[in-house]
C-alpha positions in Angstrom: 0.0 0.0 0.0 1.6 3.6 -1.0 1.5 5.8 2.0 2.5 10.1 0.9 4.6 11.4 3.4 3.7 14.5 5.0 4.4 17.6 3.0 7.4 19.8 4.5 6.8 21.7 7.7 8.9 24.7 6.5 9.2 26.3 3.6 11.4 29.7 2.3 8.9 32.5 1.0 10.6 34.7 -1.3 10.4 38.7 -1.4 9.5 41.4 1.1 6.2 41.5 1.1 6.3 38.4 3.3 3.3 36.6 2.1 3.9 33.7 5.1 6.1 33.0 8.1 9.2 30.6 7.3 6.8 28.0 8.7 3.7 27.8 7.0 0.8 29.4 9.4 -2.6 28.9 8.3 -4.1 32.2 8.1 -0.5 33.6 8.9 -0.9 35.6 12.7 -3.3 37.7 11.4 -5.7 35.7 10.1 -5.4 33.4 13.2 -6.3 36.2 15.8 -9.1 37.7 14.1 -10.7 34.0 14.4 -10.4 34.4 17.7 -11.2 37.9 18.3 -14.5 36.7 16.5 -14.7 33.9 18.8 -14.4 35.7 22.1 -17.1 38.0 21.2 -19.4 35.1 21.1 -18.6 32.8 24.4 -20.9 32.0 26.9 -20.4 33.7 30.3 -19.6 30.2 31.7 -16.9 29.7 28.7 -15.9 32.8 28.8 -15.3 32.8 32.6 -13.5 29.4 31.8 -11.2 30.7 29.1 -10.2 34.2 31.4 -9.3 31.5 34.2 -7.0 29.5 32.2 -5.5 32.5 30.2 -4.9 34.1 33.7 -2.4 31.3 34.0 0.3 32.7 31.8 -1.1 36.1 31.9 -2.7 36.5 29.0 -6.4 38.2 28.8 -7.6 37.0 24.9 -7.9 34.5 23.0 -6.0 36.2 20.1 -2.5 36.4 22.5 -2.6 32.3 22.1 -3.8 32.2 18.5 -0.7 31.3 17.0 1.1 29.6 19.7 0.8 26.0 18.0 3.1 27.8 15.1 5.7 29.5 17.3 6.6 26.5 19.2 7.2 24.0 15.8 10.6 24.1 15.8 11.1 23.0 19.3 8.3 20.7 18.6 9.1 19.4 15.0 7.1 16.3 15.9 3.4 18.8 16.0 4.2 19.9 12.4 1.5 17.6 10.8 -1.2 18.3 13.3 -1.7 21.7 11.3 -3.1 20.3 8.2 -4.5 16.6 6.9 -3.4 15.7 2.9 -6.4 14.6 1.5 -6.1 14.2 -2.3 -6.9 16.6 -4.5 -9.3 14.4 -6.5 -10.4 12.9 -3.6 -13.8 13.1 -2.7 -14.1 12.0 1.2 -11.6 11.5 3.9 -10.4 8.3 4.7 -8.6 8.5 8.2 -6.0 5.1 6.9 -4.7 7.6 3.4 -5.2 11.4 5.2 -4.1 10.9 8.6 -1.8 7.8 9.5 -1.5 7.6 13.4 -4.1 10.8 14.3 -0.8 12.9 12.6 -3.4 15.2 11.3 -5.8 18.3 12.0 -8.4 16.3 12.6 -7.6 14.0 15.1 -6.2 16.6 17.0 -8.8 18.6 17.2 -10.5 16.4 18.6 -8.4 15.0 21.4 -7.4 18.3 22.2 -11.2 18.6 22.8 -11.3 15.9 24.8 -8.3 17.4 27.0 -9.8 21.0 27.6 -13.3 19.5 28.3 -12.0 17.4 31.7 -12.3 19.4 34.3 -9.9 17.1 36.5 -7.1 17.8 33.9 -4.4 19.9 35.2 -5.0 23.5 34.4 -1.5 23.5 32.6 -2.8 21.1 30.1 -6.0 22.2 29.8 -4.4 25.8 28.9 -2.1 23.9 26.6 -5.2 22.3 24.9 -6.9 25.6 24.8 -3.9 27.0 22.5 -4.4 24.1 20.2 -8.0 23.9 20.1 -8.1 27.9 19.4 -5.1 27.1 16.7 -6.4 24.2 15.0 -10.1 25.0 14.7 -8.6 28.5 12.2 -6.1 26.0 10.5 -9.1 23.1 9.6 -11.1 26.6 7.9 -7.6 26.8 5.6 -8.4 25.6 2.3 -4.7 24.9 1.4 -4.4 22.9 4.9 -6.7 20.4 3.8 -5.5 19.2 0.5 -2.5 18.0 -1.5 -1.6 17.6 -4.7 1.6 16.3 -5.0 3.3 20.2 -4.5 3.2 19.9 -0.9 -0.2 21.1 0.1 0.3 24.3 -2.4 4.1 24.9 -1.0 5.9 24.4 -4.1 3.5 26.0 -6.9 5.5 29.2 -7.6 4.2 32.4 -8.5 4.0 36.1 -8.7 1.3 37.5 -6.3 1.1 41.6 -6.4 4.7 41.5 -8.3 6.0 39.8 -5.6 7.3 36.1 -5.7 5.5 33.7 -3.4 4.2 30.3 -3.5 0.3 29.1 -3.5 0.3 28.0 -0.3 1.8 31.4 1.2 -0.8 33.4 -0.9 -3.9 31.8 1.1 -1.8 31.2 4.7 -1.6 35.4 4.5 -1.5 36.9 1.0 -5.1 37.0 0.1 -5.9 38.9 3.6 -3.3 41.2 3.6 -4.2 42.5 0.4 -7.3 42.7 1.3 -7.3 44.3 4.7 -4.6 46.5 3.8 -2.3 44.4 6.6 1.5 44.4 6.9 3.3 42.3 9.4 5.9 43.6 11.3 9.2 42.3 12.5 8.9 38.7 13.3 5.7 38.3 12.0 4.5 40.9 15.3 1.3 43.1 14.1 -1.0 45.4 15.1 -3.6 43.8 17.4 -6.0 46.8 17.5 -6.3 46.8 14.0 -6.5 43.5 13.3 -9.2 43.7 16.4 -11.1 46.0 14.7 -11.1 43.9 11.1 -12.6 41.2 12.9 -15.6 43.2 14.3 -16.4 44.3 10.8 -16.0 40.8 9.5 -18.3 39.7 12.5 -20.6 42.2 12.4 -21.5 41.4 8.6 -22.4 38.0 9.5 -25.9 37.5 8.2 -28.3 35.6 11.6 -29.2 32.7 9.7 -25.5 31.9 8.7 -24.1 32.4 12.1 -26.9 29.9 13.4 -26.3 27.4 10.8 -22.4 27.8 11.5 -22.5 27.9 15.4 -25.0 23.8 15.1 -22.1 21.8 16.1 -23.9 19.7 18.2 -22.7 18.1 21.7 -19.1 17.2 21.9 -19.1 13.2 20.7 -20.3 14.9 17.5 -17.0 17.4 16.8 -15.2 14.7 15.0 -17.7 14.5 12.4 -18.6 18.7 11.9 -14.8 18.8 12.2 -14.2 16.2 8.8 -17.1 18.3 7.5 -15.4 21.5 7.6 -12.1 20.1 6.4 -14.3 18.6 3.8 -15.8 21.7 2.8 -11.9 23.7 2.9 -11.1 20.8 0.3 -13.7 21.8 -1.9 -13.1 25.2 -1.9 -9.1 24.5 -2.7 -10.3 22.4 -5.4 -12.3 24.8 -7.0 -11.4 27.8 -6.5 -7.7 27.9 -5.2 -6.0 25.3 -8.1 -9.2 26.1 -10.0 -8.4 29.7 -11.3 -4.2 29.3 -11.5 -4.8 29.6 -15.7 -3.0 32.4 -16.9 -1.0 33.2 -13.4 1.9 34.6 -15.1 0.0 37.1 -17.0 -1.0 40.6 -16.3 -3.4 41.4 -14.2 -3.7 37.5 -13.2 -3.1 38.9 -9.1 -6.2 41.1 -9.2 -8.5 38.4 -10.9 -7.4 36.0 -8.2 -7.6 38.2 -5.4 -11.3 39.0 -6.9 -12.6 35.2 -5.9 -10.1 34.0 -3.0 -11.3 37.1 -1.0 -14.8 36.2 -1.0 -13.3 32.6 0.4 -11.0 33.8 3.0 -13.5 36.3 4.4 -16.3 33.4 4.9 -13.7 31.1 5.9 -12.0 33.4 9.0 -16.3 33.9 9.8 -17.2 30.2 10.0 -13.7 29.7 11.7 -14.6 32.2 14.3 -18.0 31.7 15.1 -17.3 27.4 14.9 -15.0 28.4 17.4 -16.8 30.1 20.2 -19.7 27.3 19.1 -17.2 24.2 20.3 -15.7 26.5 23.4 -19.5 27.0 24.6 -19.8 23.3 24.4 -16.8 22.4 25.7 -16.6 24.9 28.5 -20.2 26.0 29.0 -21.8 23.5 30.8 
């Protein structure tokens, strides 16, 4: 039986404009906090007054300060790397745990142990903060479309192109590029940013969130059911990669190729960083709620 090995953990972005951190973060900071500043806005007061509690422990007061924790600790971690993403084939039309994610070595599985972990109260705080970080991480990374699908390039890593004049790769232009652009964002030195602006994005992305989506979003159902909503949304990421992402590469060294792009990922990565945040707070309040 052929088994793919896991793409690379870390790949080289070329130019300045610093599409993506050396490792590959789904969503890139950015992207990752304003899931959670979405996400905070919507807990429960008995989640919320969970999540203060073990944030207190490290002193930290949001969700966004953890958001990309799972990243910044890879290299000391190397081991972690494939719990960010799960390859399912491009072609591939389901998830099959045996192909996409050998040994739980996958987004997946992790989210859902990590569940697990943060739900028992008789954990010790340390590891429930510690599964708090992941849950917060992994939940954005699973709403990735380039984090859920493979195509023989490395989950997008090593398709090479020029985004905004700038060279990049496919995988760095969905991790960050797309939302930059978009929101106008530049990270600063060691991929620190501006947490009141991004702060502020994320209320206007949360505020246009139309009531029936945010109620069809937030029906994850009690906790034995997050495995299943959690293949569905890596399910529907897959989809969206497929056809849309690889779907609209034709004519990507031409001009004005970057603005066409840009024109349907945005739509993508601002739905995707909604679902991820209000998902979020929905498996939080579940978790921690009660």
């Amino acid at each position: 039986m052929f088994l793919r090995l896991p793409r690379l953990a870390s790949v080289l972005c070329a130019g300045a404009f610093a599409l993506a951190a050396p490792l590959a973060q789904a969503w890139g900071p950015e992207g990752h906090a304003i899931v959670a500043d979405i996400a905070q806005q919507h807990l429960d007061a008995r989640a919320a007054a969970q999540v203060q509690a073990l944030l207190r422990l490290e002193g930290w007061s949001r969700l966004d300060d953890i958001a990309s924790w799972a990243d910044n600790i890879r290299k000391e971690r190397p081991r972690t790397g494939g719990w960010h993403y799960v390859d399912i084939p491009l072609r591939a039309d389901a998830y099959l745990p045996p192909r996409d994610c050998l040994l739980d070595n996958c987004v997946i599985a992790q989210i859902s142990h990590f569940s697990q972990v943060l739900a028992d109260r008789s954990a010790a705080p340390a590891a429930r903060l510690e599964a708090l970080k992941w849950v917060v991480h992994l939940v954005g990374d699973v709403h990735q479309p380039m984090h859920t699908v493979d195509n023989d390039d490395k989950g997008g890593n090593t398709v090479q192109l020029q985004f905004f004049g700038r060279g990049t790769n496919l995988h760095a232009v969905w991790d960050g590029g797309v939302l930059r652009q978009a929101l106008n964002l530049m990270p600063g030195p060691n991929y620190t940013f501006d947490h009141a602006q991004v702060q502020a994005d994320a209320m206007l992305l949360d505020a246009s969130i139309r009531p029936a989506d945010r109620a069809a979003w937030s029906a994850i159902g009690a906790p034995a059911q997050l495995s299943a909503q959690t293949v569905a949304w890596a399910m529907e990421s897959h989809r969206l990669a497929r056809d849309v992402a690889y779907a609209h590469l034709d004519g990507r060294n031409q001009a004005g190729w970057s603005a066409r792009y840009q024109a349907v990922a945005w739509p993508v990565v601002r739905t995707r960083l909604q679902q991820g945040g209000v998902r979020l707070a929905a498996v939080l309040n579940e978790l921690l709620g009660s």
